[in-house]
Every structure is written in structure tokens, then in C-alpha cells.
Phi, psi and omega in degrees: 000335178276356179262354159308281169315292199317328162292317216280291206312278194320288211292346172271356200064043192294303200237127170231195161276164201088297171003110194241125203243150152263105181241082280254158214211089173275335215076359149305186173322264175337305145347283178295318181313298230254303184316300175302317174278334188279016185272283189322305164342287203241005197289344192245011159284187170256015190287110149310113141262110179271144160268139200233138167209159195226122189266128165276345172077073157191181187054027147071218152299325171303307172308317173263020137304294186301289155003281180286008193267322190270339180272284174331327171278331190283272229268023177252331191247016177087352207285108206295143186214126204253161159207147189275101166267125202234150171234106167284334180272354175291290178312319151282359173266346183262352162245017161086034178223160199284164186307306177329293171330309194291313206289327171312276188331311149303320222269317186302291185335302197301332182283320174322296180308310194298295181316260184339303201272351178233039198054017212268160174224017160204154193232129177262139174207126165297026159300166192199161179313320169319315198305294161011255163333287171332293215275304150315352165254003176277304231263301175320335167290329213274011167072060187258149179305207178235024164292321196272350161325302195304331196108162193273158168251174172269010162200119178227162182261137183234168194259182165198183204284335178249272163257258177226130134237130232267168216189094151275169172215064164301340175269000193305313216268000170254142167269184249227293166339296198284317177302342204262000184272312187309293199302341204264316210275329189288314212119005193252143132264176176215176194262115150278110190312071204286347156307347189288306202290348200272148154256028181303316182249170191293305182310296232272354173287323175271345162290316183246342193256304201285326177288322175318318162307315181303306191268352165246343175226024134225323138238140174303303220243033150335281215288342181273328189259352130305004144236023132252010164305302223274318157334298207269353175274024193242339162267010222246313204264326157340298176288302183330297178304315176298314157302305144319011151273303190328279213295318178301313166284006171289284187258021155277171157231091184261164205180111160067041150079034188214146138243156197228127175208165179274144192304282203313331178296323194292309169293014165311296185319142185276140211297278212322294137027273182271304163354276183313314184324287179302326176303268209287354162261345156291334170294311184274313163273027169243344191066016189192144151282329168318115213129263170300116209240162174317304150339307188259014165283297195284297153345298172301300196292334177289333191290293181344350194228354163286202190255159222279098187159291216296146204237100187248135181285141186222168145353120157080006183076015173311126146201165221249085203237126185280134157279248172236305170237015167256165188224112157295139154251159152202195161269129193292331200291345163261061180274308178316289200310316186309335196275320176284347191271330200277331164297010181255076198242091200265135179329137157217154168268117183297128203260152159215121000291184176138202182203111214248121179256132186258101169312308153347266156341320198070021188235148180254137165257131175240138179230161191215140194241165201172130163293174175267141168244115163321139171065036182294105186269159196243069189338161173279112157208148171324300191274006196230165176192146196256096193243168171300092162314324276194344202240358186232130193275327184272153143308106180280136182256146146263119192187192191257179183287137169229152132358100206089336175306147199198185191194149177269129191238322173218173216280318159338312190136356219307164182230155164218148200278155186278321157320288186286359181270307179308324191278304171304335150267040174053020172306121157281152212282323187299349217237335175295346195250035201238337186315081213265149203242134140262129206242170168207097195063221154294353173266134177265137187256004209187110159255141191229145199115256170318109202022035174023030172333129153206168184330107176283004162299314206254020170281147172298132184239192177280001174281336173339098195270309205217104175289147165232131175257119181237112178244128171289112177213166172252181190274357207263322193289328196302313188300320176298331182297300173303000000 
């Protein structure tokens, strides 16, 4: 088993020279199994190895069995061996997670705090293939993507509330049979957890009653083929990500601690695609997937096809805002400053004929003047809109709500103040003044976005003499032009 694991090392790249290893040690099977062979190893090597053990402050007298048990193997194999005291059930109530959770979380700090105080740059954790297989049938219950499919890997860099750590599993590809065969062979004992045998946690529940059914009344060789399902969705998803990092620095944008992208660029894609796209900029800007649920993936793709203003709340303070042919992600704790910067939209004058650029935006208005031919028909689209030329008295401006502003609502004359037309569509008042307008003095001919509204003064009739055509583009179609 030890020309093994040693291959398993060599072919992942686990372990090199040099290496100052942390090795996190409860005194189980495994633990002792993962301590002793990388002891047989490395023992005559420049490879450091520390033993970490962590008390959570629970189980009592047992708990400080296990405690001495790991200082007495550690000081038998020469091993420098540190130990950690936690009270885990203090931790999940004051930060409002379940004793599992905390206890991951303490068992990770510690190794981190050992790694920092001791130059150390890799923390060894004693998973095995059982583990594997477990953690796929936990994250397929809790209804996980097809990131969480995969399985633990053998060597991932993981975040923590302070830093970075870098995490091997020399033991993943053995089972839980061959360590406790291993352990036997040697000679060692080990400490046994009487919490394991328990159905107290969600794990400890898919260990002992499903797989165990599973693995005695429906196939014997369970535990090897969920974790080669979890093999091949894990190189499936390998590829998937590497394409989708691609397409992300393709169509994303960062900015100020926000991303940004274009809809119509994103759906080219095929949605696993767009998903992932999205997936990674709420992980990069929450620092975390914990959380982020299929729901707010999909919600956000959905936001792209609404009207221009709307807004979705997310994890972490997150939130998701439609532009025009774009979608902002940022952060709420900038929403002021994003909001105020985002709101600064200075009037320009629209050329006619011609082609007017708002920089702010990234967007162009093209006009165009053309006589009317009777019985012409003028489709209906969101970006291009068709007015009486002839009927407009001002310099037309492109610009935001001004004071006074109003609008023609029927062919009588009838008038609304544009204030009350956004409060009849339930516009939020932060979102009105982001809105862009075409004026001809104070009458808006064109509110463009929210039901793309314009003017019944300026719509075309059979009096029409001189069409003016105003179409809405971005800069990327301007760049397709030349």
C-alpha cells in the first residue's frame, strides 16, 4: 500500500522537495493510516512534517484520549506535534452554523494558524475514497450543481476567512477496508469516535444506514463506482470550466469591484455556458459559492430580458442591475458610491442627420431623415422609433428627467407629467434618474427603455411630411460598421 499511496503522490503532484506538510491528525483510522505512511516515506528526506490535532471541546474524557493518543504517536515517530483547543459548540451558536459546519471551520483555522507559525505550505487531510463517494451522495441530496458532483480532488487551494490554503488527500483513491487492513498489518492502533456510529449528522447518516444498505442489497463494489461517476463528471466539468473562464474573460468586464457583460454577447452561448459565466462572477465577487444557488443564476439570466432599471437582490449583498444591453453585478455596501457615479449622465445633442455618441453609456443614437411613402409600414422594435419630423420644434437632446417634463398620452392633446407616468409604472424613484430620455424642449418624444414609450404628438400620420428615424446602438455594432 505504500508503493502506492507513493505513486498516487508522484503522479498528482502532492508532495515535492522541500515541502513543510501539516498534518491534520484526529487519532482515527485514517489519520493514523495517512500520518505513518507519509512518516515511511519522508522519513529520511528534506520533506518537514508536522502533526496538528484539534480538542473542539466536546465528547469529554474521550476527547482528551484522542488528544494524548496523537501526542504519544507523534512523539514515538519523531513527529513535532501541536494541538488546538476549541469550544465548536460556542462557535456554532455565535456564528449561527451547525456543529458540523463549525467544527470544519475550526478543524481548517487551525491548520491554517499551524501553516503560518510554522512556514509550513501544504495541510495533508486523511479522506479516502469512502469519504469521496460520501460527500457525493451528501452534495446530490442537497441538490448541488455539477461542480459539487465531482468530488473531493487531491490537491485544491481552499479560501478561509484570512487566507489561502493549499489542502493534499494522499490517501483519496483507498478505501476505508484497505486503511483499516493497512493499520492491522503495521501493528498501530487507533481512537475510536463513538459520534461516527451515531446518526446524529447528515454524513454520518449517508455512512452508516445508505451506503451500507447499498452497498450489502444492492451492489458490493458501491462505493468504487460513485467514485467513478464522480471521476468522469469531474473531468466533464474540467472541460466545461476551462471553456467558460475562456468566454468569461471574453465577454465580462471588471470595474470598481463590479462585473459587467453583454446580454446578447452572453446568450451566443450555450446555457451551461451562461450559467457557469455567471456562477463565476458571484463566486468572485462573494469570494465564496456558499450560498449561491441555481435560483440566482438563472433569476440574473432572466434579468437580461427585462426592462431597463430592474434590479435583483442576491447572497452577500450582491446585487444584479439591467442596463440597456448589459447586466451590472456589484456590491451593495457600494451601491451609493456606484449609484452616484452611475447617475452622471451629461445632456448632448442629438445630430441630425447623423450619429450621436453618449459616452457614459457606451451607446450611439443614428438618425436618419427620409420622405414618407404612403402606405409604408413601420415595425414595431424596442431600439429604432419612427417620429414626425416636421412636428419638432427644439434642438433634440439625449439626456436624464428634468423638471417640467411631460409627455403626449393621446391623440387630444392629453398631457402627464413624466413624473407621474414613471410613479404609474412603478419605476423606483433611484432608478428614475438613470432613465435616458429624448426631449424636444420639455416634451419627451421618446422615453427609451421602460415600455419605450414616445410621444403621441410625434407619431407618424398621413400628414407626414419628413420621417425622422432614431435607432439606439452600442459601440461594439458601430466597430461591426466600419
Amino acid at each position: 500500500m505504500i508503493n502506492r499511496v507513493s505513486e498516487y503522490i508522484k503522479s498528482n503532484k502532492l508532495i515535492e522537495k522541500g515541502d513543510r506538510i501539516v498534518i491534520g491528525v484526529s487519532g482515527g483510522a485514517d489519520s493514523v493510516c495517512l500520518l505513518h505512511i507519509l512518516f515511511t516515506l519522508y522519513k529520511d528526506t528534506d520533506v518537514k512534517l508536522i502533526g496538528v490535532h484539534v480538542h473542539h471541546g466536546i465528547r469529554g474524557k474521550e476527547a482528551d484520549e484522542d488528544e494524548n493518543f496523537v501526542r504519544d504517536l507523534c512523539n514515538n515517530l519523531g513527529i513535532e506535534f501541536i494541538v488546538y483547543h476549541h469550544d465548536m459548540k460556542l462557535t456554532a451558536k455565535e456564528e449561527g452554523l451547525s456543529e458540523e459546519e463549525a467544527g470544519r471551520k475550526i478543524r481548517y483555522q487551525s491548520f491554517l494558524e499551524a501553516s503560518k507559525e510554522n512556514k509550513c505550505n501544504k495541510v495533508a487531510i486523511a479522506h479516502n475514497k469512502n469519504d469521496k463517494a460520501e460527500t457525493f451522495l451528501f452534495n446530490l441530496f442537497r441538490g448541488s450543481a455539477v461542480k459539487g458532483l465531482t468530488g473531493i480532488k487531491p490537491m485544491v487551494t481552499m479560501k478561509t476567512d484570512t487566507d489561502d490554503i493549499t489542502i493534499i488527500r494522499p490517501l483519496l483513491f483507498v478505501s476505508r477496508e484497505d486503511i483499516e487492513r493497512y493499520l492491522r498489518d503495521v501493528g498501530l492502533s487507533f481512537q475510536s469516535d463513538l459520534t461516527n456510529f451515531s446518526d446524529l449528522y447528515t454524513r454520518n447518516k449517508i455512512r452508516n444506514r445508505i451506503l451500507t444498505y447499498a452497498k450489502d442489497n444492492i451492489n458490493p463494489g458501491v462505493v468504487d463506482h460513485i467514485t467513478q461517476a464522480a471521476n468522469i463528471l469531474g473531468e466533464t466539468y474540467d472541460f466545461i470550466d476551462k471553456y467558460s473562464c475562456n468566454r468569461f474573460m471574453a465577454i465580462v468586464s471588471e470595474s470598481n469591484n463590479s462585473y459587467e457583460y453583454d446580454v446578447n454577447e452572453l446568450m451566443e452561448e450555450d446555457i451551461v455556458i451562461q450559467k457557469e459565466v455567471i456562477r463565476k462572477i458571484l463566486g468572485n465577487l462573494a469570494g465564496k459559492f456558499k450560498d449561491i444557488e441555481k435560483k440566482h443564476i438563472e433569476d440574473i439570466l432572466a434579468l437580461g430580458m427585462k426592462q431597463v432599471g430592474r434590479r435583483i437582490h442576491l447572497p452577500y449583498g450582491m446585487i444584479a442591475l439591467k442596463k440597456y444591453d448589459k447586466v451590472k453585478i456589484y456590491l451593495k455596501d457600494n451601491k451609493i458610491k456606484n449609484m452616484e457615479d452611475y447617475n452622471k449622465i451629461e445632456p448632448v445633442e442629438i445630430n441630425i442627420p447623423g450619429r450621436t455618441y453618449l459616452g457614459k453609456e457606451d451607446v450611439y443614437i443614428d438618425t436618419k431623415i427620409f420622405c414618407n411613402e404612403k402606405n409604408e409600414s413601420f415595425p414595431q422594435n424596442s431600439c429604432v422609433k419612427w417620429f414626425d419630423y416636421d412636428r419638432i420644434e427644439n434642438t433634440l437632446i439625449l439626456r436624464t428627467r428634468r423638471t417640467g417634463d411631460y409627455l403626449q398620452i393621446n391623440s387630444q392633446g392629453g398631457r402627464k407629467k413624466l413624473k407621474d407616468y414613471f410613479i404609474d409604472l412603478k419605476i423606483p424613484k433611484e432608478e428614475r434618474d438613470r432613465i435616458l430620455l429624448v426631449a424636444d424642449g420639455n416634451h419627451i418624444i421618446w422615453i427609451i427603455g421602460y415600455g419605450n414609450r414616445i410621444s403621441e404628438n410625434y407619431k407618424i400620420s398621413e400628414k407626414t411630411n419628413h420621417i425622422l428615424s432614431m435607432k439606439l446602438i452600442d459601440s461594439k455594432e458601430k466597430k461591426n460598421d466600419r
